[in-house]
C-alpha positions in Angstrom: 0.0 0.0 0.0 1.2 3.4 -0.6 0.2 6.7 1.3 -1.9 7.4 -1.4 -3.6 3.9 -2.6 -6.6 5.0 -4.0 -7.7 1.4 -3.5 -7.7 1.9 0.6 -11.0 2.4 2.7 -10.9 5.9 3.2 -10.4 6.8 -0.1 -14.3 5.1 -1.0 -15.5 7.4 1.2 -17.2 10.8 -0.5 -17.6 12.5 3.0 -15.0 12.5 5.8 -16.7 14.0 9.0 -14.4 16.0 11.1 -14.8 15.7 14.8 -13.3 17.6 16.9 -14.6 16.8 20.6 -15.3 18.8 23.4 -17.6 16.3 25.8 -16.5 12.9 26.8 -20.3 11.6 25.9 -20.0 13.0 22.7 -17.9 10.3 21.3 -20.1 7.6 21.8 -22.8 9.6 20.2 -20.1 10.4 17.3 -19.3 6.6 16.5 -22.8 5.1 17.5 -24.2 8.2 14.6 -21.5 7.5 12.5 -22.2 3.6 12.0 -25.9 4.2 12.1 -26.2 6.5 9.6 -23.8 4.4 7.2 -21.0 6.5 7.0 -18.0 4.8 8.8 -14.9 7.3 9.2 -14.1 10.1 11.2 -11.1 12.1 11.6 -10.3 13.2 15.0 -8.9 17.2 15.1 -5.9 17.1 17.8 -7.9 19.9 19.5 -8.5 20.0 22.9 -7.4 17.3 25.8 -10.1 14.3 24.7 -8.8 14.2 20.8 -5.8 10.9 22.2 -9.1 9.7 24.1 -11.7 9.8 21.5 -9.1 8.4 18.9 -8.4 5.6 21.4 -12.0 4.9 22.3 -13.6 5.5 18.7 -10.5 3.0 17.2 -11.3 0.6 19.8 -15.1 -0.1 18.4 -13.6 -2.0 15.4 -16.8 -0.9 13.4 -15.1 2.4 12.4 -12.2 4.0 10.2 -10.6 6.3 12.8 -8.0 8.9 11.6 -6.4 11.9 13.5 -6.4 15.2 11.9 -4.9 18.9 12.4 -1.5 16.7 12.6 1.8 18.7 12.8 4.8 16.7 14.4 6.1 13.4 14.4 5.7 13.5 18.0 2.0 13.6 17.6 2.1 11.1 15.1 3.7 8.4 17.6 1.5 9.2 20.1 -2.0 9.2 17.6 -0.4 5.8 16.3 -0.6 4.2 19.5 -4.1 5.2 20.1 -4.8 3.3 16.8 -5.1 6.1 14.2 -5.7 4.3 11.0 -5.0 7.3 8.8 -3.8 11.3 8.9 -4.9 14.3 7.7 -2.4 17.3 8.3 -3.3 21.1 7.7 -0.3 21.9 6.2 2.8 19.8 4.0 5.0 18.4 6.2 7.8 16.2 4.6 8.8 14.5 7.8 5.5 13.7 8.6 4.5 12.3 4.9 7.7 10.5 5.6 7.0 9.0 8.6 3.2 7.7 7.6 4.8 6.1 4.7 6.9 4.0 6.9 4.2 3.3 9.8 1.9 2.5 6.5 -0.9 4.6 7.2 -2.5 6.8 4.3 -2.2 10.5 4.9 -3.9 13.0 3.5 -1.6 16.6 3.7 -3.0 20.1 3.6 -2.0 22.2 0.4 -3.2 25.4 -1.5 -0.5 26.5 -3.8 1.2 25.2 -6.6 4.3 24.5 -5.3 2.9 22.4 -2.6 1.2 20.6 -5.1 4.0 19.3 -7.0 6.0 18.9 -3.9 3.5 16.8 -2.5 3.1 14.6 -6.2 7.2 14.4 -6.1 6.3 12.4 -2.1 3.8 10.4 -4.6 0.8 11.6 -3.1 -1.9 11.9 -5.2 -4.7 12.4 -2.6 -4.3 16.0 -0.8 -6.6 18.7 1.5 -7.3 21.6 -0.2 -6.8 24.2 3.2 -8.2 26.5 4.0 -11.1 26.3 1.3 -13.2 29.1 2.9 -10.4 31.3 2.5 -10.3 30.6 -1.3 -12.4 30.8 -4.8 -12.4 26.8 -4.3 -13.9 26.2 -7.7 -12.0 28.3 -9.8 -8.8 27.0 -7.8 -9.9 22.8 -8.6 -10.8 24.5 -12.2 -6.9 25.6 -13.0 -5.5 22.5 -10.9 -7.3 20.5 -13.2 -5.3 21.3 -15.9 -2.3 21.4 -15.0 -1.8 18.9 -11.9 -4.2 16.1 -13.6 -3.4 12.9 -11.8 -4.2 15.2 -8.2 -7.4 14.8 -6.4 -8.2 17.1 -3.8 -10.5 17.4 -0.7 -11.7 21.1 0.1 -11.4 21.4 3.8 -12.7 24.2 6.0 -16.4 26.4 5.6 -18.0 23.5 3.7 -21.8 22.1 5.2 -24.9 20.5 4.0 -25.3 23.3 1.8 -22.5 24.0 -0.3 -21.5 20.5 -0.4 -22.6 19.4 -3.7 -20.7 21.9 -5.4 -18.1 20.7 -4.2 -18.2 16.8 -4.7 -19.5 17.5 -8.3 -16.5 18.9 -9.6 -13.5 16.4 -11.1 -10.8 16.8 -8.7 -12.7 16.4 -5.9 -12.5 12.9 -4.5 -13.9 13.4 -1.7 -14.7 16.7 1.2 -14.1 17.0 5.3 -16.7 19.2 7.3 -17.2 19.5 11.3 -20.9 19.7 10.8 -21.9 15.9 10.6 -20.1 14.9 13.9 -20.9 18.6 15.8 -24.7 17.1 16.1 -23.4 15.2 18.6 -24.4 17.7 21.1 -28.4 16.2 20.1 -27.4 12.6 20.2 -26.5 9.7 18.2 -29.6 9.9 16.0 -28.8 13.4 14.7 -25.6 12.5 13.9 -27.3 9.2 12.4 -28.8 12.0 10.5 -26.9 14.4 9.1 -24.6 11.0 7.8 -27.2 10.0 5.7 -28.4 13.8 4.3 -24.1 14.2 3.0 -24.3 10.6 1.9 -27.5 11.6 0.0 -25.8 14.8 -1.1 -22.7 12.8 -2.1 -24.7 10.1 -4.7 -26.9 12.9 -5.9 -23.7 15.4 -7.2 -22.4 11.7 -8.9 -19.2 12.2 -7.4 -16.5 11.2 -9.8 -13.8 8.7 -8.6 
């Protein structure tokens, strides 16, 4: 497997919700909606004291794809690895990091948004990347002049996207897949709404015909 296998379980994944927890009974609620709603994966944000916790506990179901996000050292990657991580998603390109996936095996997913971090990040052979910070960013006219010139990259727009925007998003090319916070943030109303809000991206995700 490379850090990029297209062929892995996260990559069949249109919608990777972004949890980053701030209540102990929220992760139950996160992994129980998760399952439920038929949507399998979460990526844990190292923010705040229960993100080792919830990566640990979430992991530990067996029923679930658990990655850590908002990675920035090796030190954290250790320490995320031990708490069974399966993959990582990093806000920024890190070469030690990318590095250091690639030998623990475990599929990463780096934060770019310029050119050159593009075709540093293809020269690590990835070909899966975060597009960060989307909201920051004309995201469609960005994917649009990516397209052409870095044709073999796939990109997942990160940051500001919800229920609403997310079809234009996952209609678009180069998009194999997006990350939002708002799927696993109804955790605060239980299991079921996260149930929920699984199965409305899921819906959003066949309807837009995401291409792979």
């Amino acid at each position: 497997m490379t850090i990029s296998d297209p062929f892995h379980a996260l990559f069949t994944h249109p919608v990777i919700p972004l949890a980053s927890v701030r209540a102990e009974g929220h992760i139950e609620a996160i992994g129980d909606g998760l399952v439920d709603g038929g949507l399998p994966v979460v990526e844990v944000a190292l923010r705040g004291e229960l993100a080792v916790q919830s990566i640990r506990q979430l992991a530990a179901r067996g029923d679930l794809l658990v990655g850590a996000g908002t990675v920035r050292s090796t030190a954290q990657l250790s320490q995320i690895i031990d708490a069974g991580a399966q993959f990582i998603v990093t806000p920024g390109l890190d070469v030690d990091v990318v590095n250091y996936a690639a030998r623990a095996g475990l599929p990463i997913i780096p934060g770019i948004l310029t050119p050159t971090e593009i075709g540093l990040a293809a020269r690590l052979g990835l070909t899966r990347v975060k597009l960060f910070p989307a909201a920051a960013v004309d995201v469609i006219a960005m994917l649009n002049a990516y397209a052409d010139v870095f044709p073999d990259m796939r990109f997942m727009p990160s940051a500001g996207l919800n229920a609403a925007n997310a079809a234009e998003f996952l209609a678009h090319q180069s998009v194999f897949a997006i990350s939002g916070s708002w799927i696993a943030a109804a955790a605060h109303d239980g299991a079921a709404a996260v149930a929920a809000a699984a199965r409305e991206a899921l819906e959003v995700a066949h309807s837009a015909a995401l291409p792979q």
